[in-house]
N, C-alpha and C positions, 0 to 999 in steps of 0.2 A: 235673819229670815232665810230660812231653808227656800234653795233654788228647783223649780222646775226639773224635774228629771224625764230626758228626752226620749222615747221610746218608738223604735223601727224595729218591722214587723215584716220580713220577707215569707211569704207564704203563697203559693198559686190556686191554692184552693180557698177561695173568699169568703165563703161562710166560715170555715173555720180561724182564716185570719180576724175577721171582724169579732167572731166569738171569742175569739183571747183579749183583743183589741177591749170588748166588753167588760170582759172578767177587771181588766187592769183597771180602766175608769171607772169599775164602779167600788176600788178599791179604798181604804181611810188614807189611802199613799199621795202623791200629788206629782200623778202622770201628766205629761203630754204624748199619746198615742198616735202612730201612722201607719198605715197599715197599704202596703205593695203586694203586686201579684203578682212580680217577672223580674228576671233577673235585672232588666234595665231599668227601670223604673228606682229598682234597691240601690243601684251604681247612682244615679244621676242624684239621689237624697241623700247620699253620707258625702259625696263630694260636694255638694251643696249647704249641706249643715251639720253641724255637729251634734252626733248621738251618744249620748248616755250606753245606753243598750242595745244591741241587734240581738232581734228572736229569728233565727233563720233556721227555715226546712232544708233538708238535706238534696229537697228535688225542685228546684224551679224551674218552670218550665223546660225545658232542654239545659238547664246547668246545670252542672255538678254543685253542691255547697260550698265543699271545702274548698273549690276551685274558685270559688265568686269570691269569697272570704279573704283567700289569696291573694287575688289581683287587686282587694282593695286594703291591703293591709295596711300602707301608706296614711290613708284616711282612717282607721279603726285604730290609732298606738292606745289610743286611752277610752275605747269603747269597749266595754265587756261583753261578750260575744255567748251567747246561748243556743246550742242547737236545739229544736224542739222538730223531733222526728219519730215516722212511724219504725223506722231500721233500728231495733236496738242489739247490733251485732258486737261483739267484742273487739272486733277488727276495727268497727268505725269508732268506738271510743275511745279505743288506743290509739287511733287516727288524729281524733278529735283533741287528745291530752297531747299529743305531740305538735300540733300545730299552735299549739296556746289558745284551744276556746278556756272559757270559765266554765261552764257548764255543758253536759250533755244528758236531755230528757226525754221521754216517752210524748208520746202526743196524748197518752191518758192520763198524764201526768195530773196530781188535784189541784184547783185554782191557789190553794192555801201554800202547798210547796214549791209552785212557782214563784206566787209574790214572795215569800221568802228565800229565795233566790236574788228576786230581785231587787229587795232591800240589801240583802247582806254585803254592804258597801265593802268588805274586807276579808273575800274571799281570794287567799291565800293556795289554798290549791285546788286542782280538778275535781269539779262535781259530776258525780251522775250518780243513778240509785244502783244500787247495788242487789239487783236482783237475778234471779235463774237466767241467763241468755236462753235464746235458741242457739244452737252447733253451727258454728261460722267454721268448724273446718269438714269444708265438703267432702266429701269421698267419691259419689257416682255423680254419674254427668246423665242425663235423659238422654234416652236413646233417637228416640223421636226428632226432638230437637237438632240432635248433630247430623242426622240426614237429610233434614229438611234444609238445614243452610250449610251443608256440606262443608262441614269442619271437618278441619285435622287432627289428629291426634296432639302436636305440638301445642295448636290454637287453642284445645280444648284445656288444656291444662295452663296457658297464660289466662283464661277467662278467670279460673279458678284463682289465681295467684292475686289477680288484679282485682275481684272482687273481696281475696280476704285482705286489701290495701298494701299489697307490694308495687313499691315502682318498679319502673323499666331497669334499673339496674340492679335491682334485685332480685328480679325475673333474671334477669341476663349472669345471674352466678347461679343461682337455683338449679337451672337448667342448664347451665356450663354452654349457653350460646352467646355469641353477641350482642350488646347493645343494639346496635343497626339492625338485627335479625328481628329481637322481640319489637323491633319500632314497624317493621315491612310486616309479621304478625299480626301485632294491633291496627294497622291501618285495611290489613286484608279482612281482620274479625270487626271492625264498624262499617265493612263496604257488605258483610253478607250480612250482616243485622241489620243496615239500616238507619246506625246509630251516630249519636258525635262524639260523644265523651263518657266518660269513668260515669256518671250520674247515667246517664240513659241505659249503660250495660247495669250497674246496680238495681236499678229499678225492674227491668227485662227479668232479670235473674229471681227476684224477689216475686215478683207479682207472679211468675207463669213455673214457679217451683221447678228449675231449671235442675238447679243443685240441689240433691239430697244429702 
């Protein structure tokens, strides 16, 4: 008898978690569906039970994904991990393939090539579709923007690094400064935005066409 296969569903926008949540149960598959809407809610259900699958947005509420993902990795060794996001930047797939998700999808993704995602018990290596990105290497920074929160010229260019997914140490050779310099940087560029982490600047970036 084929087992129940468990299904979490991190999403902070609830119509659309509930909509996938849909699409799965009304599949010929033999879901169990849950569907969260914040990053704590996600934390407190895989440490509590054991999931099959995580469909996780790349934005919950104020967390980063890959960062949520991370801290739970302990809990996930044998959960297949799915991002299902509006970002489909080349940086964050190659983000995504180097942290070990299984898959990486569009949010317009069709209900058809999801469920066959998320049958295909024996996927072997990184999925995502393979189609035209938009230009994740930014060139101009808005003008506007750097006066309004009185960035740096340095600042402005760790933005750019950090949104095409360089860490701090790879900032810190790029730009032939320190470690500790790009960390007093970043902490200066989340005090004038407002922000907490790598997700809040991604999203900022995206939504308000910061980067061209």
């Amino acid at each position: 008898m084929k087992l129940t296969k468990k299904i979490l569903i991190c999403d902070d926008h609830i119509l659309f978690g509930n909509g996938i949540a849909e699409i799965i149960k009304k599949s010929e598959f033999d879901y169990q569906v849950v569907v969260v809407n914040s990053s704590l809610k996600c934390a407190e259900q895989i440490k509590k039970d054991s999931i099959d699958v995580l469909i996780c947005d790349l934005n919950i509420d104020e967390t980063d994904g890959f960062t949520l993902i991370e801290s739970l990795k302990n809990y996930l060794t044998k959960t297949k991990i799915i991002i299902l996001t509006a970002y489909y930047e080349d940086y964050l797939i190659e983000k995504a393939r180097r942290a070990g998700i299984a898959a990486f999808l569009k949010k317009e993704t069709t209900p058809d090539e999801l469920l066959q995602v998320l049958e295909d018990a024996e996927i072997t290596e990184f999925y995502y579709q393979k189609i035209k990105t938009s230009n994740s290497e930014f060139k101009t920074f808005d003008s506007n923007f750097t006066k309004q929160f009185r960035l740096s010229k340095q600042e402005k260019e760790i933005i750019k690094l950090i949104v095409k997914g360089k860490s701090s140490i790879e900032i810190s050779e790029l730009l032939f400064i320190s470690k500790t310099t790009v960390s007093t940087h970043r902490r200066n560029i989340n005090r004038k935005l407002e922000i907490t982490n790598v997700g809040s600047l991604i999203k900022l970036v995206h939504e308000n066409n910061i980067l061209a």
